[in-house]
C-alpha positions, 0 to 999 in steps of 0.5 A: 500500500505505501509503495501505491501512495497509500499510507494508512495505520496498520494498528488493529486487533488480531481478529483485524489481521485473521481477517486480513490475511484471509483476505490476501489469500483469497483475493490478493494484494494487488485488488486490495490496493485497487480497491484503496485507491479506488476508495481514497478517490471517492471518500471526503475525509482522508482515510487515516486507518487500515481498518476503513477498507476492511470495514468498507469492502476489502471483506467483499473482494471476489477471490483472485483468478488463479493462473491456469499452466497451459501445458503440464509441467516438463520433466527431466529430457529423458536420457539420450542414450549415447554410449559417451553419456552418463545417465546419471549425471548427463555428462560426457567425457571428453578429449581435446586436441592436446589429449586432455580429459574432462567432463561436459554436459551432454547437449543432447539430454543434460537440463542445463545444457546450452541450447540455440534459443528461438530469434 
């Protein structure tokens, strides 16, 4: 609320705060504040108290839409099955020019592998 401009006393009874809370989880923060400033625009008196808005419509909020995952989450790739890869830890050994030895991430099926991305 201070970040939106709106600076109110938050000193209120616990059953206040049960009621807030509930609040925030229903409904969320960002229509809580919608709701303040929409309320600030209209009222005559400066609003001095966190409690005006819960008594005047924070309680009536219509709970928040929740996002909905177009796709299931994605799991690990599945192995990639070259005989170099471990299937474990989805590294490859590998040798340079010069013969030394050492251990890089499978492109084919490591998570973290870098990858060519989309323009």
């Amino acid at each position: 609320m201070t970040n939106a401009g709106i600076t109110v006393s938050w000193g209120m009874k616990p059953q206040d705060w049960f009621a807030i809370a509930e609040i925030v989880e229903r409904a969320g923060v960002p229509a809580m504040v919608a709701f303040a400033r929409a309320t600030i625009r209209t009222t005559r008196e400066p609003v001095r108290f966190a409690t005006f808005f819960l008594r005047t419509g924070w309680k009536g909020l219509p709970p928040a839409a929740r996002a909905v995952p177009s796709q299931p989450a994605a799991g690990p790739a599945p192995h990639c099955g070259h005989p170099d890869c471990d299937p474990v830890t989805r590294t490859r050994e590998t040798e340079d020019d010069r013969g030394i030895r050492s251990l890089t991430r499978c492109p084919a099926c490591n998570p973290n592998a870098q990858r060519g991305h989309a323009a």
